[in-house]
Backbone as numpy.savetxt, mean C-alpha at the origin, in Angstrom:
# Nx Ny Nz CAx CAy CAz Cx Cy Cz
1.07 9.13 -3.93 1.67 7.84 -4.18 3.15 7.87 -3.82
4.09 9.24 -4.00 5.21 8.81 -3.72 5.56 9.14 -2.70
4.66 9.68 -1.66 5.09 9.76 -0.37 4.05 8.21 0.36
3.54 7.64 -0.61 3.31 6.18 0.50 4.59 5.20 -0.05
4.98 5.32 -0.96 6.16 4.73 -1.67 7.42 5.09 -0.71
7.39 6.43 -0.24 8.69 6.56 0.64 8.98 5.96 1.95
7.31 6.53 2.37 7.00 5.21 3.68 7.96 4.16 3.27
7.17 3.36 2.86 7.42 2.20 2.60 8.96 1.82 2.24
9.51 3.04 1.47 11.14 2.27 1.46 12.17 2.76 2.63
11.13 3.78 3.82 11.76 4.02 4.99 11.85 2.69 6.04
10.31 2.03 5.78 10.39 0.73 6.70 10.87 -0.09 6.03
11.06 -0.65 5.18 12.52 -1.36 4.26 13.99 -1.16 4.88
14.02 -0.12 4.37 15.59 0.61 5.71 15.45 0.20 7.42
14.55 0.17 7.52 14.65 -0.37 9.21 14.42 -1.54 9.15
13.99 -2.28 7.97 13.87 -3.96 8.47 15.14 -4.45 8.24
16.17 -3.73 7.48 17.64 -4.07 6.76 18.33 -3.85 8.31
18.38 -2.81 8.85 18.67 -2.43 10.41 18.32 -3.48 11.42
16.99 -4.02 11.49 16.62 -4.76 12.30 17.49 -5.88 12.30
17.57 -6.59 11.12 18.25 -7.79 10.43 19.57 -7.91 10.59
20.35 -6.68 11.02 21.74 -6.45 10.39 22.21 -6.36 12.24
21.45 -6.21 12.74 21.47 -5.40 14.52 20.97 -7.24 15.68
20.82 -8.02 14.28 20.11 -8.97 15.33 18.81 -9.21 16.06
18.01 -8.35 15.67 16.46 -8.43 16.23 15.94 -9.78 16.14
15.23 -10.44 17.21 14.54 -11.30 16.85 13.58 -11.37 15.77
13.59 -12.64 15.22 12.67 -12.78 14.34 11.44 -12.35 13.99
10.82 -12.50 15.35 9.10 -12.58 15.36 8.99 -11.17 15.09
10.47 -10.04 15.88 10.10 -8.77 15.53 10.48 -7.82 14.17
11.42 -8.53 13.40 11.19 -8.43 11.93 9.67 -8.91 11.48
9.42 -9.99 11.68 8.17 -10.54 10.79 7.36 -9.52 10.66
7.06 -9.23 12.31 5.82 -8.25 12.20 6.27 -6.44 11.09
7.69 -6.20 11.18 7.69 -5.21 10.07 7.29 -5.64 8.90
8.14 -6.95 8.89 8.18 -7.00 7.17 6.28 -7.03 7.15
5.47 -7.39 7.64 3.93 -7.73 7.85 3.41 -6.21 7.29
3.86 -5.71 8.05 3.58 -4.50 7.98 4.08 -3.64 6.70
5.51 -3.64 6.10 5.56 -3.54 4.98 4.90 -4.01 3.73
4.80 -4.93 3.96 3.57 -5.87 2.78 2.60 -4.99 2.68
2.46 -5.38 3.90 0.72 -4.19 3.63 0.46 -2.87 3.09
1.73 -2.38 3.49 1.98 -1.01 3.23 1.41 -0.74 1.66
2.82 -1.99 0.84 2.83 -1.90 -0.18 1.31 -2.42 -1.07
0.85 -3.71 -0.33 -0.61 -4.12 -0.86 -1.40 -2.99 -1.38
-1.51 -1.73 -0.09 -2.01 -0.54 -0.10 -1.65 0.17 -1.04
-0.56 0.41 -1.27 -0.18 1.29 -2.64 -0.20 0.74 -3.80
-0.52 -0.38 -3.99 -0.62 -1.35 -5.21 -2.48 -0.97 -5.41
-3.07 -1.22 -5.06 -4.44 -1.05 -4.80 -4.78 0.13 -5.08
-4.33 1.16 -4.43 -4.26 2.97 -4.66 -3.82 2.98 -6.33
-2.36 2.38 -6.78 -2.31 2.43 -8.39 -3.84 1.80 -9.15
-3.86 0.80 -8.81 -4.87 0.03 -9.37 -6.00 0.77 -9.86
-6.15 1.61 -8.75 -7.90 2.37 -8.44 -7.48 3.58 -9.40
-6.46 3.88 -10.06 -5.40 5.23 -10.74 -5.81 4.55 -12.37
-5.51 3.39 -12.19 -5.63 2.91 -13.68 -6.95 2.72 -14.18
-7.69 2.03 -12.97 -8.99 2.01 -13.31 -9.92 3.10 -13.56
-9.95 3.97 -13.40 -10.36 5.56 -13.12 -10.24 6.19 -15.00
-8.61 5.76 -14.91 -7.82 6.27 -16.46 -8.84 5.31 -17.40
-8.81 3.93 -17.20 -9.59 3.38 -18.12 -10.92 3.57 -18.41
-11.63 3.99 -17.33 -12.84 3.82 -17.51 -13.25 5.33 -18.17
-12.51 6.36 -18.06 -12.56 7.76 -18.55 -13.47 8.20 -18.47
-14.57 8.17 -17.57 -15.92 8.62 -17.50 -15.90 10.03 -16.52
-16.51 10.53 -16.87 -16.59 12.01 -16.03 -17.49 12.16 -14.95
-18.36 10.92 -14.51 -19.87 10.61 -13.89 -19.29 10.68 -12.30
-19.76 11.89 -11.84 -19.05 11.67 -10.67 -19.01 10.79 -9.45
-20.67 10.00 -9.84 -21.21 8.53 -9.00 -19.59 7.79 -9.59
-19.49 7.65 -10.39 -18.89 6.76 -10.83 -17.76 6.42 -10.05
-16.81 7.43 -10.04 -15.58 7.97 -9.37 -15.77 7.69 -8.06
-16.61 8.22 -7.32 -16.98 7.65 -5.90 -16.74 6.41 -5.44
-17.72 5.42 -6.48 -17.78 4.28 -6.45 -16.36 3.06 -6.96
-15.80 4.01 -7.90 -14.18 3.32 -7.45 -13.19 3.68 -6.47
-13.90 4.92 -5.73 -12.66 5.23 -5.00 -13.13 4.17 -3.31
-14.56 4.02 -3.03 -15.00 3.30 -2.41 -15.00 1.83 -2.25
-14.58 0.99 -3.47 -14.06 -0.13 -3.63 -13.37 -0.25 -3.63
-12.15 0.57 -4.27 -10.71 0.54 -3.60 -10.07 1.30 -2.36
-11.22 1.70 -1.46 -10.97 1.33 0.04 -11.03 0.19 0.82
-12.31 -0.18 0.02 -12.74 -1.59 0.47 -11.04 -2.75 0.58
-11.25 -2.78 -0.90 -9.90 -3.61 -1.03 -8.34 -3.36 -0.04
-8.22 -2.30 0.09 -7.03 -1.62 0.93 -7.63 -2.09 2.22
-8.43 -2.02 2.64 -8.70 -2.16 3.89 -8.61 -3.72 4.37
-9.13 -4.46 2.99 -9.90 -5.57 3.43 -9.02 -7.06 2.66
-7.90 -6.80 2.07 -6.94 -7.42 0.85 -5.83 -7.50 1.79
């Protein structure tokens, strides 16, 4: 998690660069696009962290099956 977190506040630092340097728009958008997602992704990855904690089950179907829906979601959110 905190190396997708670093990602993410590395492309932060280059969209501040982009912005500050004059880049066209359309080519910020597509970072910041891309940052979003980044972060969507690591929001989703916590999510699937909490859900796991809550559900406290040891069933290893189980575990599978959240780590498989929260691909789904990352992929597909």
């Amino acid at each position: 998690m905190v190396n997708r977190l670093k990602r993410i506040e590395g492309q932060v630092r280059a969209l501040i660069e982009m912005v500050e340097s004059g880049r066209p728009c359309e080519d910020v958008a597509q970072q910041m696009s891309a940052a979003r997602k980044a972060m969507d992704k690591a929001f989703f990855r916590m999510m699937a962290c909490s859900v796991m904690e809550s559900v406290a089950v040891s069933d290893d179907e189980t575990m599978r099956e959240v780590e498989r829906s929260t691909r789904i979601l990352e992929k597909y959110a």
